[in-house]
C-alpha positions in Angstrom: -10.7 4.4 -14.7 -12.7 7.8 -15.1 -13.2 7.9 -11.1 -9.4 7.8 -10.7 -8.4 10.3 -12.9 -11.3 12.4 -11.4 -9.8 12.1 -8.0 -5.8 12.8 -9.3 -7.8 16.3 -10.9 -9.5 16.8 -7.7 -6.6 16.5 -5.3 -4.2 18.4 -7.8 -6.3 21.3 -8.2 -7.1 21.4 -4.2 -3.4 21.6 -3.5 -2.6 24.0 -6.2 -5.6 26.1 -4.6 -4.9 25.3 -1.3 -1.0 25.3 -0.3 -0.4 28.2 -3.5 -3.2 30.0 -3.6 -3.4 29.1 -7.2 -6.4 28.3 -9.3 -5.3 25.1 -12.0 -7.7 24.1 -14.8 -7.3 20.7 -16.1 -7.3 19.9 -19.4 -8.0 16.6 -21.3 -6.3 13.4 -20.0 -4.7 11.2 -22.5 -2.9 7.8 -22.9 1.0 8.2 -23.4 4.3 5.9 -23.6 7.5 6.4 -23.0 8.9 7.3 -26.0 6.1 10.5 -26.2 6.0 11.9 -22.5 7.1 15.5 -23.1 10.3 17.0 -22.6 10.4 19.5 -19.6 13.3 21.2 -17.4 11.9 19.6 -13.9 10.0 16.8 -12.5 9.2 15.4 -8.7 8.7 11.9 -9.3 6.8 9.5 -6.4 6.9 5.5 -6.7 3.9 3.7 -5.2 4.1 0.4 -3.8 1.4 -2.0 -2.1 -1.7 -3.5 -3.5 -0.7 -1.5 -7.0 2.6 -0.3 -7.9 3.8 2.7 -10.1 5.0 6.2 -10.1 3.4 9.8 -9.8 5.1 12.6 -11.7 5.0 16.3 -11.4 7.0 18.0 -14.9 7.1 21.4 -15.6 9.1 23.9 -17.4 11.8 26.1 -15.0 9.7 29.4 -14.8 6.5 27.7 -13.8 8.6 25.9 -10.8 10.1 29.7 -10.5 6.5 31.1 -10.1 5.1 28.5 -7.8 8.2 28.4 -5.1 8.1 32.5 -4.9 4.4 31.8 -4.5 4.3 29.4 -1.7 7.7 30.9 -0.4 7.5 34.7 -0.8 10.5 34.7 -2.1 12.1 35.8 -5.9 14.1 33.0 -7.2 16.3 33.1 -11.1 16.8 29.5 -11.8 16.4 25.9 -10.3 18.1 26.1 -6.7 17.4 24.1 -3.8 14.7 25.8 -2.7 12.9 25.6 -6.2 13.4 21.9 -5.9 12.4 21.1 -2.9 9.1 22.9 -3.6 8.5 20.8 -6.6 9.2 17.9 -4.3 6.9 18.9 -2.0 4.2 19.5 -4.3 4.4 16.1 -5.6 4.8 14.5 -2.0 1.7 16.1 -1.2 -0.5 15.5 -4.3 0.3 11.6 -3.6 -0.1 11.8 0.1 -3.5 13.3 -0.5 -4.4 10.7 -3.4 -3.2 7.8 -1.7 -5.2 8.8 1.3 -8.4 9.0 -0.9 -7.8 5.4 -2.3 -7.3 4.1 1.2 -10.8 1.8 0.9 -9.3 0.8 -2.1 -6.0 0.2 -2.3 -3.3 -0.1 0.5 -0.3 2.0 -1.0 2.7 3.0 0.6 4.8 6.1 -1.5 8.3 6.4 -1.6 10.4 10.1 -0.7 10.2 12.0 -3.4 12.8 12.2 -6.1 13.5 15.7 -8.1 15.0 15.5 -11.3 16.1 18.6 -13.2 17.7 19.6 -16.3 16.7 20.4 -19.9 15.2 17.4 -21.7 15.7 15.3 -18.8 13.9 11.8 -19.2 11.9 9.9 -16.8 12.5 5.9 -17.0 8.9 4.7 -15.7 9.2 1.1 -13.8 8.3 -1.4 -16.7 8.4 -0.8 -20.6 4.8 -0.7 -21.4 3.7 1.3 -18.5 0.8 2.8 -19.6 0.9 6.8 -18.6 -2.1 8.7 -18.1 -1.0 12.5 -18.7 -3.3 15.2 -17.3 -2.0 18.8 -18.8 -3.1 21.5 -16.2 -3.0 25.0 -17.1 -1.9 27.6 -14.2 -1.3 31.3 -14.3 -3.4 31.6 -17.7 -1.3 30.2 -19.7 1.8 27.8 -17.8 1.2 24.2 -19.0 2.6 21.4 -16.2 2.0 17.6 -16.3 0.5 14.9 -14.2 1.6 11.7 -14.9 0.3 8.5 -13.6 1.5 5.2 -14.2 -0.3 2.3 -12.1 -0.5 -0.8 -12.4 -2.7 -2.6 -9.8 -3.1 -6.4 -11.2 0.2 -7.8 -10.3 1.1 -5.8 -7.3 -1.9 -6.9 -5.5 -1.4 -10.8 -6.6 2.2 -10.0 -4.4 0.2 -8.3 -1.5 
């Protein structure tokens, strides 16, 4: 399990420095459920399918979004408007492309579009009730907090496969 997180940590911080230019430090992964996943004001959500089957969420509170579309857009943005949401979509779409890519020995996944869900307190309804979520806090701009969540489950996609 500790080689997968490593590589969701690697490919997160490579397109953070990559695509915005924009060191992220990860901070310690932990076990959450449903009921406990934080509260924040925007997520990009991916669903895997394939030989495992889940979701890949991106959450973060509206000023980091803010920060990291005028970042990788160059231009100043006040509040969550398309173009803020398609960047958060894009950042997800391209953390999972990258992942999937490095599990391809693995695993044969397929993601799904990405989905971008916004608004204060929003919730995110994971695929089966006792999907276990690995949350990965990342820290960016010194002191921004933003979520990785995964959510796999590989046993019963791959006895479908």
């Amino acid at each position: 399990m500790e080689k997968y997180i490593q590589a969701f940590i690697d490919v997160t911080q490579n397109v953070f420095k990559e695509l915005l230019h924009t060191i992220v430090e990860a901070q310690r992964p932990y076990f959450s459920d449903q009921a406990s996943y934080p509260n924040w004001d925007i997520s990009g959500v991916i669903g895997i399918t394939g030989e495992a089957f889940g979701a890949f969420v991106i959450s973060m509170k509206k000023s980091l979004a803010i920060k990291l579309t005028q970042t990788l857009t160059g231009k100043a943005h006040d509040d969550l408007d398309d173009e803020v949401v398609d960047s958060v979509g894009e950042i997800i779409n391209i953390i999972a492309g990258n992942v999937k890519h490095d599990f391809e020995q693995e695993f044969r996944l397929v993601i799904s579009l990405p989905t971008v869900v916004a608004g204060d307190n929003h919730t995110i309804q994971w695929l089966y009730e006792n999907a276990h979520i690995i949350c990965i806090p990342f820290k960016a701009f010194y002191d921004d907090i933003f979520y990785l969540a995964v959510a796999i489950d590989v046993s019963d996609a791959a006895a479908d496969v």
